[in-house]
N, C-alpha and C positions, 0 to 999 in steps of 0.2 A: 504494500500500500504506500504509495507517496506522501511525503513530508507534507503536515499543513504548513503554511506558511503564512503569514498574516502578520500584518502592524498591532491589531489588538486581538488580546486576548480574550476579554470580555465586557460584552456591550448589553448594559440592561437598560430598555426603556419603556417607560410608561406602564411600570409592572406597581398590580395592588396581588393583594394576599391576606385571605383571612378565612380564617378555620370556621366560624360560623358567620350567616350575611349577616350584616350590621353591626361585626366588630373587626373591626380593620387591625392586622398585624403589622402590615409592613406595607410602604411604600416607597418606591424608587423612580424619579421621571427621569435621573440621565444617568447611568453609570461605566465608566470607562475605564478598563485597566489595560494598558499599553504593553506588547509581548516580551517576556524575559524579564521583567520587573516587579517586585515586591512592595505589597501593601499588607500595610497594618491596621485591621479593622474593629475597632472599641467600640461599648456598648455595653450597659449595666446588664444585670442579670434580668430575664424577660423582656430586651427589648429586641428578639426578633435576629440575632447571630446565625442560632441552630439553623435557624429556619431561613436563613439566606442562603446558608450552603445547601441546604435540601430541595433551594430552589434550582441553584446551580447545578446541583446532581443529578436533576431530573428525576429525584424523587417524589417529588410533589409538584405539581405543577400549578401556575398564577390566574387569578380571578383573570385579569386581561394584562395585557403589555407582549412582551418579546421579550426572550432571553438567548444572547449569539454567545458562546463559546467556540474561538478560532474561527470566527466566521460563519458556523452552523447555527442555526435556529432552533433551538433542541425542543421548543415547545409548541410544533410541529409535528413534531414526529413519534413513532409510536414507542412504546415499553421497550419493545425488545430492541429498535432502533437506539433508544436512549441507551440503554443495559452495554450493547458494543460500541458507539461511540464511547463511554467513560470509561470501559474496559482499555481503550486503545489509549485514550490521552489525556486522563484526569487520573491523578494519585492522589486519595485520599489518609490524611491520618486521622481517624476518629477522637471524640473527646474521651468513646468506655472502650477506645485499640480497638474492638472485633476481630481477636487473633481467635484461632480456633483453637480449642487446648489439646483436641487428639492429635495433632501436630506437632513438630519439633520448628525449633526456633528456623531455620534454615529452609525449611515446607512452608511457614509461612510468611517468609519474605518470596518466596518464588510464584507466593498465588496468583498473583498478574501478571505474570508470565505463561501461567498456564490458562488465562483468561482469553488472551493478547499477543496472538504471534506476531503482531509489531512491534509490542514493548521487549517479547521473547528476542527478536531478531537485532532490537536496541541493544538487549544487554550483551547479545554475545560477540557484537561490534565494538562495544566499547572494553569490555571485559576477558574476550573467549566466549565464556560460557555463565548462562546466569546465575548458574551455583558461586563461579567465582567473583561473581558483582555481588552476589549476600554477603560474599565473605566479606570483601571490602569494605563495603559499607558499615557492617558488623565491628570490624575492626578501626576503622575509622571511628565510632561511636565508644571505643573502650572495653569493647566485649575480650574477656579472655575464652583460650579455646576451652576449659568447662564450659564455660557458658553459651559458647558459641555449637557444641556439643547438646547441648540440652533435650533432652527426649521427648518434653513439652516445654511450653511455654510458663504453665504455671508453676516450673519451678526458679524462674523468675520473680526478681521484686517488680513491683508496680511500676518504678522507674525505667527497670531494664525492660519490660515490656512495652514501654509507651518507646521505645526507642527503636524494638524488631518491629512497633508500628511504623515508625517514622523511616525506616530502611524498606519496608515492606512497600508503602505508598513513591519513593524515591527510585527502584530499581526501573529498569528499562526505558528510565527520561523520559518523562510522561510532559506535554507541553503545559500543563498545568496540575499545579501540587497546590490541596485544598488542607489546610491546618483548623480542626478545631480545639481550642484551649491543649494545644501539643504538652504546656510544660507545667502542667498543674500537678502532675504527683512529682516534681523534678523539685531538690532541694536549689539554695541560691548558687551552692557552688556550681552546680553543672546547668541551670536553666542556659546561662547567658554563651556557655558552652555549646551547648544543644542549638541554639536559636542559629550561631555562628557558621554549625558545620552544615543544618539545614539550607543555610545561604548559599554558603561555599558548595551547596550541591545542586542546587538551582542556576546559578553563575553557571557552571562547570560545563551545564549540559542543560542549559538556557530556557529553562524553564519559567513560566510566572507565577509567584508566590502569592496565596491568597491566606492571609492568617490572621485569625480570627480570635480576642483573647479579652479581658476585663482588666487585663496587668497593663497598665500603661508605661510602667520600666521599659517595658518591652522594646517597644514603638520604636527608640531609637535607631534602634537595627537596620530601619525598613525606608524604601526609598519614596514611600509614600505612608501619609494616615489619614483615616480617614474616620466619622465617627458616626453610628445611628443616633439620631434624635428624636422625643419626642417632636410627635405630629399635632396640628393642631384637631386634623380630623381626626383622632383619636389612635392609637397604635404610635408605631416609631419610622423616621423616613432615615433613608439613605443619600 
């Protein structure tokens, strides 16, 4: 399959969103995030985060508006359409991981490779082979080989799990990598750690960064911030 290539990454416009009619969650009339560029996206708890990315995932889809990722229109198109578009070019790191635990730590950083013979055929350009882009990654993050070894995940602490997430969402250079709340079980020594090598791996293999978090420490990092507000119509706008 061919490279997307595209100036923007993501264009939302004139998008509402709400769980029941007559309570507005979320609104956005112009959103732009420009390709291979990181933004930092704040916003109190309940004001509508989660539920940007689910909009962007094509997990849920908007009352009205448009939402273009690389150019595509993904609210448009159907389920299964959605399902292999993100398989190919969105990496996600969830806020609760969704690692599987019948898994070993190495199984599930390869799962979107097994999703995704594009990201498949990314890793093993950049890499060889995608087992040895886990490693890397793995290694790069501070994993020793016990750990890197591990038979499940849950014999992992909470921290070193949210990191086989953040390796997991990053293998095969996915054109866009989706952060929610990445460094919430991360103590202070390693958060600003963590944020860093995320960068350094979006840079590397030109990905654009969408991270989403209530820590405003953060933000610094990021070549954009940007923040939800309350709306006057009621819910929160972007």
């Amino acid at each position: 399959m061919p490279e997307i290539t595209v100036d923007t990454a993501v264009e939302i416009t004139d998008l509402r969103f709400s769980w029941a009619p007559g309570k507005p969650i979320l609104s956005v009339e112009k959103f732009q995030v420009p390709s291979s560029e990181s933004v930092f996206i704040r916003g109190p708890s309940g004001s509508g985060k989660s539920t940007l990315l689910n909009l962007l995932g094509g997990v849920i889809k908007p009352d009205s508006g448009s939402i273009k990722l690389l150019g595509q229109d993904i609210t448009g198109l159907k389920a299964s359409q959605v399902d292999h578009f993100r398989a190919d070019h969105t990496g996600y790191i969830f806020q609760q991981f969704n690692l599987l635990p019948y898994l070993s730590v190495i199984e599930n950083i390869l799962l979107p490779c097994q999703f995704s013979k594009k990201r498949s055929l990314k890793a093993q350009e950049m890499f060889q082979t995608p087992e040895m882009g886990a490693l890397y990654l793995l290694q790069r993050m501070g994993f020793t080989e016990s750990l890197i070894n591990a038979k499940s995940v849950l014999e992992l602490s909470t921290g070193q799990q949210q990191r086989v997430a953040a390796a997991r969402a990053l293998l095969g250079a996915p054109e866009l990598v989706v952060a929610d709340e990445p460094t919430s079980a991360l103590d202070s020594d390693h958060r600003d750690q963590f944020i860093e090598l995320i960068l350094e791996q979006c840079r590397a293999q030109s990905s654009t960064l969408l991270f989403v978090s209530h820590d405003t420490s953060l933000e610094k990092h990021f070549d954009h911030r940007i923040s939800l507000k309350p709306s006057q119509a009621g819910g929160y706008k972007l």
